[in-house]
C-alpha positions as a Markdown table, in Angstrom:
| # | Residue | x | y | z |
|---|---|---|---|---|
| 1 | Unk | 12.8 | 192.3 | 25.9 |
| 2 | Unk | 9.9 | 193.9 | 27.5 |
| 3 | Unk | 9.8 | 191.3 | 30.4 |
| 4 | Unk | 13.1 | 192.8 | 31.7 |
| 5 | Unk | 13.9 | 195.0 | 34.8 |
| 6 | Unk | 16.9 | 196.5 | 35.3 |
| 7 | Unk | 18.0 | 197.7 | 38.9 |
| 8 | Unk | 21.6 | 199.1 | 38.9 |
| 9 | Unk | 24.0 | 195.9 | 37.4 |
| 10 | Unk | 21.2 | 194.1 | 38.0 |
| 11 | Unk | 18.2 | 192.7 | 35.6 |
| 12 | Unk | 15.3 | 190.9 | 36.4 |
| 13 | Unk | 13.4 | 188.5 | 34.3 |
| 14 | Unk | 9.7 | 189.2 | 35.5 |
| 15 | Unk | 8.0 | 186.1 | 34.1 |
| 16 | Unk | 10.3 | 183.6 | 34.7 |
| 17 | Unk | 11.9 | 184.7 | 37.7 |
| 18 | Unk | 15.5 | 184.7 | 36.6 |
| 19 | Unk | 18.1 | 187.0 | 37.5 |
| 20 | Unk | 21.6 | 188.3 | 36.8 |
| 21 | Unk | 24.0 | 190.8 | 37.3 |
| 22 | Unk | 26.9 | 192.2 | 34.7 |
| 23 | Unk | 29.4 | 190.5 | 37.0 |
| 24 | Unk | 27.9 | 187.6 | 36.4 |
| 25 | Unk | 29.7 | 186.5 | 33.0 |
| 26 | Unk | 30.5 | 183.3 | 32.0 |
| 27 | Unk | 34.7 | 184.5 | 31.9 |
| 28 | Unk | 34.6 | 186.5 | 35.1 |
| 29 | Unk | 34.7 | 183.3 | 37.5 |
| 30 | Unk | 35.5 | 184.8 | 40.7 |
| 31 | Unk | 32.1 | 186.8 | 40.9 |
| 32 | Unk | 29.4 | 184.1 | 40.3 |
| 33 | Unk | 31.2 | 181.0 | 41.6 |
| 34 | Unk | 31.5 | 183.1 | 45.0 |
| 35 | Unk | 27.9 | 183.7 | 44.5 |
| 36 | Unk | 27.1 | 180.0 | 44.0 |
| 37 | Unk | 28.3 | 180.0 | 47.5 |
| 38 | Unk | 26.0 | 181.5 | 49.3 |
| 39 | Unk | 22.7 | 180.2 | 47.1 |
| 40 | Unk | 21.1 | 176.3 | 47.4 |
| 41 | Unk | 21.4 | 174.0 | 45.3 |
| 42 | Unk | 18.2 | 174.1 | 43.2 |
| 43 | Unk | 19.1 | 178.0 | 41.9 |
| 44 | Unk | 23.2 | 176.3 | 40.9 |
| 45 | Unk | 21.4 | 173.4 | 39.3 |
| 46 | Unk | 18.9 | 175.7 | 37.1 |
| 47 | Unk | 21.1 | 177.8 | 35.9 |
| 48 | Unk | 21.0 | 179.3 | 32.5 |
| 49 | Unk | 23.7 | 180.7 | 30.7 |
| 50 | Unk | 22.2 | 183.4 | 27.9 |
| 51 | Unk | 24.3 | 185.7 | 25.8 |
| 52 | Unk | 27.7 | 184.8 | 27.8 |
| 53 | Unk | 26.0 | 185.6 | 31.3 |
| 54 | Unk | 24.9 | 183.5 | 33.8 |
| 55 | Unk | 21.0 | 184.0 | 35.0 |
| 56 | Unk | 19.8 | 182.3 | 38.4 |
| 57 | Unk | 16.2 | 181.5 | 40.4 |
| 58 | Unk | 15.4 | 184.9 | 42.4 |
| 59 | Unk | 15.1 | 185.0 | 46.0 |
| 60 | Unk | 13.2 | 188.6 | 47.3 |
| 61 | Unk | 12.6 | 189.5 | 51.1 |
| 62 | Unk | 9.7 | 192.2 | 50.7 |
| 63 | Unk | 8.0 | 193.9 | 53.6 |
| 64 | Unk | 4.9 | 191.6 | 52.9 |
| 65 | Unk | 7.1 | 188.8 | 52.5 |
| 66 | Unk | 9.8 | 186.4 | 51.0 |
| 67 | Unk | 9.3 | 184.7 | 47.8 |
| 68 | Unk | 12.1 | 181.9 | 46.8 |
| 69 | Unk | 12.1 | 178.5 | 44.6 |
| 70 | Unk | 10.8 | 175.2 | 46.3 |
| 71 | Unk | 11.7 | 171.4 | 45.0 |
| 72 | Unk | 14.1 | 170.3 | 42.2 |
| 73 | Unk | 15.2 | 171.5 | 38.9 |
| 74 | Unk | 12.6 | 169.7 | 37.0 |
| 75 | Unk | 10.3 | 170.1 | 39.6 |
| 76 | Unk | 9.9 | 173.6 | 41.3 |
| 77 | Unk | 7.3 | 175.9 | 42.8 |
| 78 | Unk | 7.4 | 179.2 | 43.8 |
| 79 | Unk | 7.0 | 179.6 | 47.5 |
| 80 | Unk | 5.8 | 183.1 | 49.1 |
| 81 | Unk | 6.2 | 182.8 | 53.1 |
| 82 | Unk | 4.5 | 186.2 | 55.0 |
| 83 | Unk | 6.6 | 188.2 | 57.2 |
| 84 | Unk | 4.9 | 188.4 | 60.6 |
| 85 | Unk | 5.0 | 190.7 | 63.4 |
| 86 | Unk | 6.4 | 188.9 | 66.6 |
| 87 | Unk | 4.7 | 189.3 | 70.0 |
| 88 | Unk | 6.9 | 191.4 | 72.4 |
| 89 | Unk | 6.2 | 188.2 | 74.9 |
| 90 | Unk | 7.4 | 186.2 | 72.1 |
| 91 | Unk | 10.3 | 187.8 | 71.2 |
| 92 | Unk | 12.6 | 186.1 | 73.8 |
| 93 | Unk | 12.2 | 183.1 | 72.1 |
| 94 | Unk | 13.9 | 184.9 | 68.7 |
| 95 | Unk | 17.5 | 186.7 | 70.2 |
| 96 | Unk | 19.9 | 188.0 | 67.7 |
| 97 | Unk | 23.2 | 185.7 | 67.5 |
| 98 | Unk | 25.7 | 187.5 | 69.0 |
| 99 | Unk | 23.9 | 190.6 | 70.5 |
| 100 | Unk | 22.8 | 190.1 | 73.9 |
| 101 | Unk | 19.6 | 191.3 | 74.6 |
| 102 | Unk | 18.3 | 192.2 | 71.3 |
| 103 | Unk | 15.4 | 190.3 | 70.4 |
| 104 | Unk | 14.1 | 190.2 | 66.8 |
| 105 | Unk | 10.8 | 191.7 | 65.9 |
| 106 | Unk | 9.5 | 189.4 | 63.4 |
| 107 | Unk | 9.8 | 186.4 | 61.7 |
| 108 | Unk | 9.0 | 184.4 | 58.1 |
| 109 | Unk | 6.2 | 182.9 | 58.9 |
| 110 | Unk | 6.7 | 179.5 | 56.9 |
| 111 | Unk | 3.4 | 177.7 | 58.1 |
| 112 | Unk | 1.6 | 180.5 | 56.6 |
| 113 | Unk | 3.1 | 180.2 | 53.2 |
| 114 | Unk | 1.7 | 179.6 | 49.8 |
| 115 | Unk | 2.6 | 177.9 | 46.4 |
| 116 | Unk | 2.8 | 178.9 | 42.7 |
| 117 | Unk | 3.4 | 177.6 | 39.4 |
| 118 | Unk | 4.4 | 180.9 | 37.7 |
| 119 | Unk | 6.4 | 183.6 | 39.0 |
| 120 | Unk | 4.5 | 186.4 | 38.0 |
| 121 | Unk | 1.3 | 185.0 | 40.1 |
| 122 | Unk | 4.0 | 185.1 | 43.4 |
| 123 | Unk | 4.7 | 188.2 | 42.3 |
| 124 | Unk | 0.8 | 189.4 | 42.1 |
| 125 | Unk | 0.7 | 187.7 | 45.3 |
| 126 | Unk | 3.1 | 190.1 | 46.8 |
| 127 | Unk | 1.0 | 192.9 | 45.4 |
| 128 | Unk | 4.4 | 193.6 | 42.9 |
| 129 | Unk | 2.4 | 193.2 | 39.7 |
């Protein structure tokens, strides 16, 4: 499959948007139920088992920005929010849990975001494509 990226154990599905890594098989349990942990609910509820592996919705944090789905299973939208530079006079306002006096630098920009039906088009977005 031509559409396929492959990063270390992990491969990338570049027009749907699905991932998965070689941990990720259906028999080795402990690796992607720890991972449907940490992820929301619409990537767990379109998940796709192919081949005896388990593929998931892609999240990416990018200098330019973050891309991530938006909505339900049946209904979902890709979602690009920018990354923008924070104001040294507005950085008090965004401190770093548990550091005193360390003051993030920027932010995602969620009011500035924009929607897509297809991946690839948040990926050309991005400038990825």
């Amino acid at each position: 499959m031509s559409n396929i990226v492959s990063e270390g154990e992990d491969k990338l599905n570049i027009e749907d948007g699905y991932f998965t890594r070689k941990s990720f098989k259906i028999d080795n349990k402990s690796a992607w139920q720890a991972y449907e942990k940490t992820i929301p609910q619409i990537v767990k509820d379109t998940k796709q088992e192919i081949k005896g592996r388990y593929w998931y919705l892609t999240t990416m944090t990018l200098p330019a920005g973050i891309l991530f789905p938006h909505g339900t299973a049946k209904d979902y939208k890709w979602v690009v929010a920018p990354i923008s530079d924070l104001q040294t006079s507005d950085q008090d306002a965004y401190s770093v849990p548990g550091k005193s006096g360390e003051f993030y630098k920027s932010r995602v920009a969620i009011e500035g975001a924009k929607q897509f039906d297809e991946f690839k088009e948040a990926l050309v977005y991005l400038g990825m494509q």
